[in-house]
C-alpha positions in Angstrom: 202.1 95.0 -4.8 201.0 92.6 -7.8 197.4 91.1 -7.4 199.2 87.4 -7.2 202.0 88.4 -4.4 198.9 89.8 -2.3 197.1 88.0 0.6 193.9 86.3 -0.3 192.5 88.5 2.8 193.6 91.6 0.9 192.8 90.1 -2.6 188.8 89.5 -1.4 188.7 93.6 -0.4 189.4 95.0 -3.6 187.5 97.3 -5.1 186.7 95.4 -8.3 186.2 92.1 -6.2 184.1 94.4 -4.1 182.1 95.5 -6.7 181.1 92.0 -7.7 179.0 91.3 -4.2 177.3 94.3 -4.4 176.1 93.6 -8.7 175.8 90.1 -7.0 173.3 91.5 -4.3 171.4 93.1 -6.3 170.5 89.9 -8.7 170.2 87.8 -5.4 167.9 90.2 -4.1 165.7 90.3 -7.3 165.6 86.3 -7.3 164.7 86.4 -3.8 161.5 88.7 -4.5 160.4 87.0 -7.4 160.1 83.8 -5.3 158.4 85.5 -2.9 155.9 86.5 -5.2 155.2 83.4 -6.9 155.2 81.4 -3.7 152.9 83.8 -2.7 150.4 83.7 -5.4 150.8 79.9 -5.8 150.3 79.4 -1.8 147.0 81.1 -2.3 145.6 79.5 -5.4 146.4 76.3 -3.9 144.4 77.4 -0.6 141.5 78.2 -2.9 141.4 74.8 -4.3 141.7 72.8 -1.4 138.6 75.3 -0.2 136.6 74.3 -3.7 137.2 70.4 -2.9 134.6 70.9 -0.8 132.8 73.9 -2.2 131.0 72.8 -5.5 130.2 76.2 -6.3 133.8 77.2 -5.9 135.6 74.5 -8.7 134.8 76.8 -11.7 136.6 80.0 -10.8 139.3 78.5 -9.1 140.3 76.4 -11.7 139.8 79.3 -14.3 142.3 81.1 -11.7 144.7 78.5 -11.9 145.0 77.7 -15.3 145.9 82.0 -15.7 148.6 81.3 -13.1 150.0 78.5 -14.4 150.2 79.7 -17.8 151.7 83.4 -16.5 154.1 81.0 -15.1 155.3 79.3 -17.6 155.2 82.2 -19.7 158.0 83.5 -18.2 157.8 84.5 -14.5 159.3 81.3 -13.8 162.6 82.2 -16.1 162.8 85.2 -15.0 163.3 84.6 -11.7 165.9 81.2 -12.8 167.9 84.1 -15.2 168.3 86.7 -11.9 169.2 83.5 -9.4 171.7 82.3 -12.3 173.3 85.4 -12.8 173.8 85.9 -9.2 175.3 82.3 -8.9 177.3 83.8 -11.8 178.9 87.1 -10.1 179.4 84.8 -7.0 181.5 82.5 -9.3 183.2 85.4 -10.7 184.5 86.7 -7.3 185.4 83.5 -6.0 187.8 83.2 -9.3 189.2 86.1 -9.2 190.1 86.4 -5.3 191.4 82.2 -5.7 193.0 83.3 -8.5 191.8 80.4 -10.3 191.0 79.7 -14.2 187.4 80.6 -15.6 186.0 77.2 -16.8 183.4 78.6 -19.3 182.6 75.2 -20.3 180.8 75.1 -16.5 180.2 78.4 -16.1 179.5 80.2 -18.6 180.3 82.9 -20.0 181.7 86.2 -17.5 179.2 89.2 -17.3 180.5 92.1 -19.3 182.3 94.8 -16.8 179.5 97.4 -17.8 177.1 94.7 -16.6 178.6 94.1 -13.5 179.0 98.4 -12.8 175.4 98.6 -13.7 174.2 96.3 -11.3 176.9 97.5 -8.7 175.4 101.2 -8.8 171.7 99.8 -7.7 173.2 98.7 -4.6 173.0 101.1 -1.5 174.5 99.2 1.2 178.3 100.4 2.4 181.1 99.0 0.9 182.2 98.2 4.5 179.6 95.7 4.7 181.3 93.6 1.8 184.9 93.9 3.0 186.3 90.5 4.4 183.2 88.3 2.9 185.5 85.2 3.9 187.4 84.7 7.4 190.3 84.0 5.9 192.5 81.4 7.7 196.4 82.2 8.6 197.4 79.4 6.5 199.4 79.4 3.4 197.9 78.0 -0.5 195.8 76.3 -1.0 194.9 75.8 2.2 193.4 79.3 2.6 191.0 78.5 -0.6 190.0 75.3 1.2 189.3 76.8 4.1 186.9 79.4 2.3 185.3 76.4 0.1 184.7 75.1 3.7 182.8 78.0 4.3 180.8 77.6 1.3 179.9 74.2 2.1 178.2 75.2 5.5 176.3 78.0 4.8 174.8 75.5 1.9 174.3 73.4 4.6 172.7 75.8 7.2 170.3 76.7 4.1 169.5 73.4 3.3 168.2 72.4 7.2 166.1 75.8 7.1 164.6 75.1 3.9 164.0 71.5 5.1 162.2 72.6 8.9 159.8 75.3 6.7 158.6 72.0 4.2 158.0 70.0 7.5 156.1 73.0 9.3 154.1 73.6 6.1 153.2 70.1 5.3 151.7 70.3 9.2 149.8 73.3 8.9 148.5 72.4 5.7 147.5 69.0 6.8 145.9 69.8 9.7 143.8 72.4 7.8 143.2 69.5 5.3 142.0 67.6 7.6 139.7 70.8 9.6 137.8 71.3 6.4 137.4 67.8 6.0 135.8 67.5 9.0 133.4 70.6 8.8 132.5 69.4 5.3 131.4 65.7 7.0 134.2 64.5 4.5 136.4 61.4 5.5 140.5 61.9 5.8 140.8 59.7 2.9 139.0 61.2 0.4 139.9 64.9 2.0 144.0 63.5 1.3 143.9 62.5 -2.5 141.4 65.2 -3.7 142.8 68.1 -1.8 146.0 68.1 0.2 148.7 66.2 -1.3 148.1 67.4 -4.7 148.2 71.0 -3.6 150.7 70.4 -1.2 153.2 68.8 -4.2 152.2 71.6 -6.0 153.5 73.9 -3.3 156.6 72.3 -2.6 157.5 72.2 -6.1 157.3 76.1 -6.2 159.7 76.5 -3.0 162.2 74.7 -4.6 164.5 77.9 -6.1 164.3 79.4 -2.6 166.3 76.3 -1.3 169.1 76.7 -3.8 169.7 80.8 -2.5 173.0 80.2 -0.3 175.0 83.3 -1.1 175.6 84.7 2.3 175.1 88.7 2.2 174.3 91.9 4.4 170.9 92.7 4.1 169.8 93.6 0.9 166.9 95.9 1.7 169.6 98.1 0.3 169.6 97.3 -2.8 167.1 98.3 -6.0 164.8 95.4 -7.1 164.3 97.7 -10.5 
């Protein structure tokens, strides 16, 4: 049967459509580490400095410290890990094309990753092929309404991401305030002062780097499967 008489719920299972979750994975799951690791690193220089507000001794270092990470991340860690979430956003766009059967719109896009590319990634990836089959619950309605329905499903797992990424912020900004606010106290510092010289600009700081883990919405089975290499 051609590609445009089938199903969109058989269209989605194919094995080149198939192979572009799993590339897709893999890219998702190296974007995912790397934010990890800088939110990581930048979580813990930005505990040292709210420490040397109120450690003298401390401001030196710390700042030495900071001004390596800062510039290691603007050497490139930071575009590295934009280039892997991008070219995840990318295979994800590519499979949603092909299984709509819509046009590629390179002028929004991009340009498509070379089929090499995508076979390269693809082959990193351990998890089953099973585990990719029927990414969207397809509804029993004819086109377009079956493409809605899966842009539908787009939309709330955005959405689902959005409210998590939104409750960690709020249960940071607590912890980290009331911490703020501990050391203030144990210093015989006054809220005030303990505020504008230590948390808020450290806190800013913080949120800033957690914002490319809020745009990661691609819904996938684990990917502990998949090579980070």
């Amino acid at each position: 049967m051609p590609d445009e008489a089938r199903p969109l719920a058989e269209r989605e299972n194919q094995p080149n459509l198939v192979r572009l979750l799993r590339a897709a994975a893999v890219s998702h799951r190296r974007a995912q580490r790397l934010d990890v690791a800088q939110i990581g690193v930048s979580v813990f220089v930005a505990a040292l400095g709210l420490v040397a507000a109120f450690a003298s001794a401390a401001e030196t270092p710390v700042a030495i410290l900071g001004g390596l990470w800062a510039v290691a991340y603007s050497a490139g860690l930071a575009a590295w890990g934009e280039n892997e979430l991008r070219r995840a956003a990318l295979l994800q766009e590519m499979f949603d094309v092909q299984a709509f059967e819509l046009p590629w719109n390179e002028v929004a896009a991009g340009v498509p990753l070379e089929a090499h590319e995508v076979s390269r990634l693809s082959q990193q990836c351990r998890i089953p092929d099973e585990l990719f089959r029927d990414y969207y619950l397809v509804p029993p309605v004819p086109r377009p309404y079956d493409v809605l329905g899966c842009q539908q499903q787009n939309l709330g797992w955005a959405a689902r991401v959005r409210r998590r990424y939104a409750r960690a912020l709020l249960t940071v900004a607590g912890i980290w305030s009331g911490a703020g606010c501990w050391l203030a106290g144990s210093a015989d510092s006054t809220c005030p002062s303990c505020c504008s010289d230590g948390i808020f600009p450290r806190l800013a700081h913080c949120f800033w780097q957690w914002t490319p883990t809020a745009r990661s919405v691609m819904p996938l089975p684990s990917a502990s499967g998949c090579s980070a290499s």
